[in-house]
TORROVEX-345057 format. One line per field, with one value per atom (N, C-alpha, C, O, CB): atom name; x, y, z; residue number from 1. Coordinates in nm, 3 decimals. Glycine has a CB too. Layout:
BEGIN
atom (CA, ...)
c1 (X, ...)
c2 (Y, ...)
c3 (Z, ...)
nr (NUM, ...)
This chain:
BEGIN
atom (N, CA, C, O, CB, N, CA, C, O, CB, N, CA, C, O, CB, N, CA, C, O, CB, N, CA, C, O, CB, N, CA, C, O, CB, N, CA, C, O, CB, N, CA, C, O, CB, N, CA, C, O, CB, N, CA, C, O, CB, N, CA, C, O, CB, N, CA, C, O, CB, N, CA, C, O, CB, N, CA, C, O, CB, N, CA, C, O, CB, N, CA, C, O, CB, N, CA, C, O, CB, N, CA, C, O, CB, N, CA, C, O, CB, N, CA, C, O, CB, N, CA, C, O, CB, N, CA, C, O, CB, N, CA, C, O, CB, N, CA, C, O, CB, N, CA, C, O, CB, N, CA, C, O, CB, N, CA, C, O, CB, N, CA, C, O, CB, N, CA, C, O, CB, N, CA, C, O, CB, N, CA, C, O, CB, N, CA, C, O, CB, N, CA, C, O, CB, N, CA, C, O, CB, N, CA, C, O, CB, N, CA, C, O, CB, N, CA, C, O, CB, N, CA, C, O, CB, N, CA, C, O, CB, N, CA, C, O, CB, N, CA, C, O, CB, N, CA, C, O, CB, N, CA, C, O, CB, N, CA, C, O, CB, N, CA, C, O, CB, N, CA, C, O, CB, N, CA, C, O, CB, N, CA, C, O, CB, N, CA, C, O, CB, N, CA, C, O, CB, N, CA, C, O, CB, N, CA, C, O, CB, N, CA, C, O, CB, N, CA, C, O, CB, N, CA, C, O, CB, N, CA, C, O, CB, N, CA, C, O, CB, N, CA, C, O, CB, N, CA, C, O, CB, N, CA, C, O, CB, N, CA, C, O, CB, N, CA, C, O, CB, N, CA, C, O, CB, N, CA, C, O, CB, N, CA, C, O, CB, N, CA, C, O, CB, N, CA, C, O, CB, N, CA, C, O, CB, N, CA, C, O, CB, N, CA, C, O, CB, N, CA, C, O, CB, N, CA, C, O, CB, N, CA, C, O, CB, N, CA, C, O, CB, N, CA, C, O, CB, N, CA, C, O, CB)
c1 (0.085, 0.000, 0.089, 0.199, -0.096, 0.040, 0.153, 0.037, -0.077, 0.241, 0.132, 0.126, 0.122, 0.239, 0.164, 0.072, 0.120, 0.169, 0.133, -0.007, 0.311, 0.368, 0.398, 0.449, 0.455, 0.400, 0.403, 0.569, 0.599, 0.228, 0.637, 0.775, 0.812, 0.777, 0.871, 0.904, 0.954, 1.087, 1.148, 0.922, 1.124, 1.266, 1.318, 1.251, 1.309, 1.459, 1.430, 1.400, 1.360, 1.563, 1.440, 1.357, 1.494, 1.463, 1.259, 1.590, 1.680, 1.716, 1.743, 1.754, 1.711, 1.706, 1.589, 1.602, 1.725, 1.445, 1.344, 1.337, 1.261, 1.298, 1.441, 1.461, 1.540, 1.499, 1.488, 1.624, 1.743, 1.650, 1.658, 1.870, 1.569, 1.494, 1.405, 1.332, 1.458, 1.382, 1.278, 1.357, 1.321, 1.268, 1.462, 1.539, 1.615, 1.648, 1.605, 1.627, 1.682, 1.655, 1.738, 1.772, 1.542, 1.469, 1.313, 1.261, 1.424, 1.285, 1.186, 1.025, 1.012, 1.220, 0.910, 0.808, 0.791, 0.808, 0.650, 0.755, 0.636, 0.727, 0.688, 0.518, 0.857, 0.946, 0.997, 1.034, 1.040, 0.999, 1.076, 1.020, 1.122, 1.005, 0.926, 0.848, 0.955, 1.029, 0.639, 0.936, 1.017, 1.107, 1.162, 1.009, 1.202, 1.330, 1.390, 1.475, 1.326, 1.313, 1.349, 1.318, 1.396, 1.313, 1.152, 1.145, 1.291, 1.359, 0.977, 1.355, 1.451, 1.573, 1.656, 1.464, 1.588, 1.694, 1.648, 1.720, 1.709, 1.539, 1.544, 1.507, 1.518, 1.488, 1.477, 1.433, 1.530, 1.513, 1.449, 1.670, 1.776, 1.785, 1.807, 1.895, 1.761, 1.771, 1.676, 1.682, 1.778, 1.571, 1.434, 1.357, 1.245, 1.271, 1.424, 1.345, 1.502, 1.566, 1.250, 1.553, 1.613, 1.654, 1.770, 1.602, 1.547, 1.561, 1.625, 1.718, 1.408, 1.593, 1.586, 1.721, 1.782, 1.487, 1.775, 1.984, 2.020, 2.100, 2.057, 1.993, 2.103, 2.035, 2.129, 2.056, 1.948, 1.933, 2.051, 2.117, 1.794, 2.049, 2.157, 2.257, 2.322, 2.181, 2.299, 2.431, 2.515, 2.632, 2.400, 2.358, 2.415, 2.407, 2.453, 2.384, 2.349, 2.339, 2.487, 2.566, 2.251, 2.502, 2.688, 2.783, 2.866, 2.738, 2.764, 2.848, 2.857, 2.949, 2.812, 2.748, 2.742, 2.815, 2.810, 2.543, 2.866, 2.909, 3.103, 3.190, 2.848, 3.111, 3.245, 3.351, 3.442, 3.250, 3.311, 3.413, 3.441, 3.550, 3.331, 3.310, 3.349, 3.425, 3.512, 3.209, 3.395, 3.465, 3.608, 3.692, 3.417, 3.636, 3.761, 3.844, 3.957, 3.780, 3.777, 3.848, 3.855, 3.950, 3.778, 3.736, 3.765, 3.857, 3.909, 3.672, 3.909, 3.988, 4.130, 4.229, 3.991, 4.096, 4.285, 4.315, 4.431, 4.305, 4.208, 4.213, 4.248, 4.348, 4.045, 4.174, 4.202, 4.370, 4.433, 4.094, 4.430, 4.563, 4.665, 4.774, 4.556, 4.641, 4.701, 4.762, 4.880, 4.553, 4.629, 4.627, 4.710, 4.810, 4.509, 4.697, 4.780, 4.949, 5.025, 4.754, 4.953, 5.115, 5.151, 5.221, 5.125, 5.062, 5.067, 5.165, 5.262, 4.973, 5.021, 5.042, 5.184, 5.256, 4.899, 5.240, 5.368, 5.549, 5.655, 5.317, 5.471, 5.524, 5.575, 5.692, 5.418, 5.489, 5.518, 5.572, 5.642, 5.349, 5.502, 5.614, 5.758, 5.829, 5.549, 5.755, 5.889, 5.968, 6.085, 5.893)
c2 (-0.118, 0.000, 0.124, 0.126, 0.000, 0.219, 0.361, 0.478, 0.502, 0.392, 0.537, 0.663, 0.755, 0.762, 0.686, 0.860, 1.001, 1.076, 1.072, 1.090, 1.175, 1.245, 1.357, 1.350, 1.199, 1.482, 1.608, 1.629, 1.588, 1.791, 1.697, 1.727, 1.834, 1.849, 1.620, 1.943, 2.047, 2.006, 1.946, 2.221, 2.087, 2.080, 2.177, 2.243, 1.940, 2.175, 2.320, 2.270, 2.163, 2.433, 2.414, 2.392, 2.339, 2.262, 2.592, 2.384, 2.297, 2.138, 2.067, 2.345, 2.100, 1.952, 1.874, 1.763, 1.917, 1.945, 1.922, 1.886, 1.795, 1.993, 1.970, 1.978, 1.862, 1.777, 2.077, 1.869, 1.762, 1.597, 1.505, 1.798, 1.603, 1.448, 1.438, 1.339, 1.366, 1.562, 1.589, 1.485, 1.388, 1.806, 1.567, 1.532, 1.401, 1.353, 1.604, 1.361, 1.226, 1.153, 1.063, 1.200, 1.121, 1.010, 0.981, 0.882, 1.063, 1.136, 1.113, 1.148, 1.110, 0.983, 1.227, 1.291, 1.136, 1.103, 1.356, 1.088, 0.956, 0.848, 0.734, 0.859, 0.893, 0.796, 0.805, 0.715, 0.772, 0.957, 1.076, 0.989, 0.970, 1.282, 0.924, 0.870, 0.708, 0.685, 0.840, 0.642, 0.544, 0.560, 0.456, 0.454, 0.646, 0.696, 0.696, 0.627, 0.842, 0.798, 0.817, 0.738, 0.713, 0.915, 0.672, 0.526, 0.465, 0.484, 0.375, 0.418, 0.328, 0.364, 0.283, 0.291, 0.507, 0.582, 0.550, 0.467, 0.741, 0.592, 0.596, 0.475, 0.480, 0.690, 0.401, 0.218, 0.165, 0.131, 0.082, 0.171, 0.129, 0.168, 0.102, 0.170, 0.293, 0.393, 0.393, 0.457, 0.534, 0.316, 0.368, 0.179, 0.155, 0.553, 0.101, -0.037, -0.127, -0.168, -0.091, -0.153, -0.183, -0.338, -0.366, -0.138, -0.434, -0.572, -0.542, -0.618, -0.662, -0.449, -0.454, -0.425, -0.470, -0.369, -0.353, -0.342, -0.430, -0.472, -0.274, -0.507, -0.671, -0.737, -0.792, -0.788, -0.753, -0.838, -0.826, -0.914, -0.806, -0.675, -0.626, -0.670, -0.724, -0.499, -0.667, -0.669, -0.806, -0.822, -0.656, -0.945, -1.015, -1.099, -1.214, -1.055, -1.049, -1.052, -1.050, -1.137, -0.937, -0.893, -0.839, -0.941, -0.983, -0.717, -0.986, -1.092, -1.242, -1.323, -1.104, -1.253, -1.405, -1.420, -1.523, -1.469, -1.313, -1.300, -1.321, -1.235, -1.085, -1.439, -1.521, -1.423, -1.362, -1.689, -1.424, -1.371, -1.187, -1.136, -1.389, -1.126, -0.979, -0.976, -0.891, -0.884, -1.067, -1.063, -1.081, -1.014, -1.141, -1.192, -1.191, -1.067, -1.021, -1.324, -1.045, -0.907, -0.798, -0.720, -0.852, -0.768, -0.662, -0.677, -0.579, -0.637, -0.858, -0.878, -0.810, -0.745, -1.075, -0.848, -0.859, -0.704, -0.662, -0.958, -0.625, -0.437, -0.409, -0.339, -0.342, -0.457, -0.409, -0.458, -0.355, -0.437, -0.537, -0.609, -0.523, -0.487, -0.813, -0.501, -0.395, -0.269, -0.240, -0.326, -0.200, -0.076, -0.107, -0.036, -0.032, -0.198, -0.234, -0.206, -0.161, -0.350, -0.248, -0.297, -0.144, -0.083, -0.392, -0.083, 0.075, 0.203, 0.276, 0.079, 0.153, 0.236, 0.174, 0.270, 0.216, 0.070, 0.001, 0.109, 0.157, -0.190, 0.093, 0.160, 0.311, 0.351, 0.162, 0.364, 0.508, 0.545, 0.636, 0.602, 0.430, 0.466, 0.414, 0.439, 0.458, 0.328, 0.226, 0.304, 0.271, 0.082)
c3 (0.000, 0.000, 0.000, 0.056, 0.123, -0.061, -0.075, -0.040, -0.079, -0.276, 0.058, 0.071, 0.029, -0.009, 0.101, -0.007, -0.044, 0.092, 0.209, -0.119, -0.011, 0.084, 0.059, -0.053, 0.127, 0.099, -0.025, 0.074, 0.186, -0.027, -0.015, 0.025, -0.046, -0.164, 0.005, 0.036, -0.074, -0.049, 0.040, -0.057, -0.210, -0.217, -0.320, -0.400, -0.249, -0.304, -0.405, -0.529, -0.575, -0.429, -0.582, -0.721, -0.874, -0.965, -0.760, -0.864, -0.906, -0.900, -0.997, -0.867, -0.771, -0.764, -0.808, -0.859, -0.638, -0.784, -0.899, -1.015, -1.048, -0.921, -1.128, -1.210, -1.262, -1.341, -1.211, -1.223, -1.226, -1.214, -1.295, -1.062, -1.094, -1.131, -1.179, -1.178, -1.049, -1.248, -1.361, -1.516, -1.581, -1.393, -1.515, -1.611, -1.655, -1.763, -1.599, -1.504, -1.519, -1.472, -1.478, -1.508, -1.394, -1.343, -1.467, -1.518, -1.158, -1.472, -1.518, -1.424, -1.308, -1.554, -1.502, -1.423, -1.318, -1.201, -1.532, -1.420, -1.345, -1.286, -1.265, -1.478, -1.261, -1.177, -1.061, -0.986, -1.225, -1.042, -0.906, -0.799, -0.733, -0.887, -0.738, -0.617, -0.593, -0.498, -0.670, -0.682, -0.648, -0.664, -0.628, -0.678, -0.710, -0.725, -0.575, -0.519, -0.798, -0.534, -0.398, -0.300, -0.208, -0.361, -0.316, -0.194, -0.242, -0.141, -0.227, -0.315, -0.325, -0.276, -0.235, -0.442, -0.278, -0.193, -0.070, -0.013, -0.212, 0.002, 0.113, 0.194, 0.317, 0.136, 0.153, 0.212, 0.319, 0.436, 0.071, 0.215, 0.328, 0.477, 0.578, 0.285, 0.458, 0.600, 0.685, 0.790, 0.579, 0.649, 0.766, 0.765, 0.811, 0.660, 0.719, 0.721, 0.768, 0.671, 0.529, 0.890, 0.905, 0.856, 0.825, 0.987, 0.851, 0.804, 0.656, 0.628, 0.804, 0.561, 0.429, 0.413, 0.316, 0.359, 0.497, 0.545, 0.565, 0.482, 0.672, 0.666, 0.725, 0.596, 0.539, 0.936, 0.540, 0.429, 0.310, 0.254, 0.373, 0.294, 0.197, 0.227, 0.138, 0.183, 0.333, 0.410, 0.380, 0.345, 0.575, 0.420, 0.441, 0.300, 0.304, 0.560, 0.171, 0.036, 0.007, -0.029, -0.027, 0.042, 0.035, 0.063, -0.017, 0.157, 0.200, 0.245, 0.183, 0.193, 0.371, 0.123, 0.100, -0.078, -0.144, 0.118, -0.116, -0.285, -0.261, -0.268, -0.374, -0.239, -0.209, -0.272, -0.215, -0.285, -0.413, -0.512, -0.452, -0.424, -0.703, -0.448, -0.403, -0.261, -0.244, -0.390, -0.159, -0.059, -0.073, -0.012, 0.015, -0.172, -0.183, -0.280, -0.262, -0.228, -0.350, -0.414, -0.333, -0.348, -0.534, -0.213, -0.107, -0.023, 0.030, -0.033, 0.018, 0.138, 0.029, 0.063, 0.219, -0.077, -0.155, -0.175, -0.177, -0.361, -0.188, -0.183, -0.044, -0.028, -0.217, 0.080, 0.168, 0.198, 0.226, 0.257, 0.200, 0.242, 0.124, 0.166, 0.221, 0.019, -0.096, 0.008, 0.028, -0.223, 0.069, 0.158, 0.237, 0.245, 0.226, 0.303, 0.392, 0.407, 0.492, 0.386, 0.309, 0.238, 0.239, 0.319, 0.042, 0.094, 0.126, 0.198, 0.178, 0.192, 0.332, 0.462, 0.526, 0.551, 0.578, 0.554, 0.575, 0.480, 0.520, 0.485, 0.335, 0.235, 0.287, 0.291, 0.123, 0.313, 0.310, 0.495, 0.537, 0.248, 0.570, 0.689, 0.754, 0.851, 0.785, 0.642, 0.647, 0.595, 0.577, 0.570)
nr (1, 1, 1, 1, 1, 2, 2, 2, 2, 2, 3, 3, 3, 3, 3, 4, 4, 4, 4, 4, 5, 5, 5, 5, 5, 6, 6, 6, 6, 6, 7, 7, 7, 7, 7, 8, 8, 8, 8, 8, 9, 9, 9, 9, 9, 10, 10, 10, 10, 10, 11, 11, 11, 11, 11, 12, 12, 12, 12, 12, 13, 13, 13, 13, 13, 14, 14, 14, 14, 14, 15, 15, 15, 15, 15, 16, 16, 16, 16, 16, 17, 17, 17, 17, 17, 18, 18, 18, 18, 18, 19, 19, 19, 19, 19, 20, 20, 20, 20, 20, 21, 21, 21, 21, 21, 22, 22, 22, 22, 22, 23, 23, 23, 23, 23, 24, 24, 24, 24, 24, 25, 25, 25, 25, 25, 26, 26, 26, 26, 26, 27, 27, 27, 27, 27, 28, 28, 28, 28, 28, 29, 29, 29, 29, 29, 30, 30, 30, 30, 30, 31, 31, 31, 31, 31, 32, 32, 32, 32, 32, 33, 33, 33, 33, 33, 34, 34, 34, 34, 34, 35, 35, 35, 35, 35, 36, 36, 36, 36, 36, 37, 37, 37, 37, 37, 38, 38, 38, 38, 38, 39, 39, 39, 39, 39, 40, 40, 40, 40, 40, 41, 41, 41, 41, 41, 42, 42, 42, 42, 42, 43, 43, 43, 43, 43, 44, 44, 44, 44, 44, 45, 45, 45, 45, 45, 46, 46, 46, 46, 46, 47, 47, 47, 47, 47, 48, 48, 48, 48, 48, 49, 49, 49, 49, 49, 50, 50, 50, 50, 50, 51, 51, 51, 51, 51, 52, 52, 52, 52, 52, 53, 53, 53, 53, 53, 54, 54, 54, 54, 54, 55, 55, 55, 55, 55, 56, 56, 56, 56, 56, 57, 57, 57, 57, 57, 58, 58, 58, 58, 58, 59, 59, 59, 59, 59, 60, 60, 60, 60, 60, 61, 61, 61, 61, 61, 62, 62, 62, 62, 62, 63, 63, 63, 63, 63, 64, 64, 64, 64, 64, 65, 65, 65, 65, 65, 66, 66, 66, 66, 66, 67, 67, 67, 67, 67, 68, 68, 68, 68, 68, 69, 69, 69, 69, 69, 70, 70, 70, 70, 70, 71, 71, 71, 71, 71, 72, 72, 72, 72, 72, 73, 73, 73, 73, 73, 74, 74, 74, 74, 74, 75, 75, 75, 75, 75, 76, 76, 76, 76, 76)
């Protein structure tokens, strides 16, 4: 079920998701922005979506340990 919600904002940023979202899209544009932040299950779901993708974890562990080396680099 959906709500109506009236919101101001300026009138430039209007424009802009006028332009690139589109008239008849601006509403779910923004529910989809803002979901994460105010439905907490729909986060740890993400989260644990995030976590469960083997391959990205391992490309984040091998970026983060890169940094690592890095920071070693420049104070060694």
């Amino acid at each position: 079920m959906h709500k109506k919600l009236t919101i101001s904002i300026d009138e430039q940023v209007y424009e802009g998701l006028y332009k690139v979202v589109g008239k008849g899209s601006i509403s779910q544009f923004i529910e989809d922005l803002v979901r994460p932040y105010v439905l907490q299950d729909e986060l740890d779901a993400a989260y644990k979506q995030i976590a469960a993708d083997e391959e990205r974890e391992a490309e984040a562990l091998e970026w983060a340990e890169a940094l690592i080396g890095d920071i070693v680099d420049e104070q060694g």
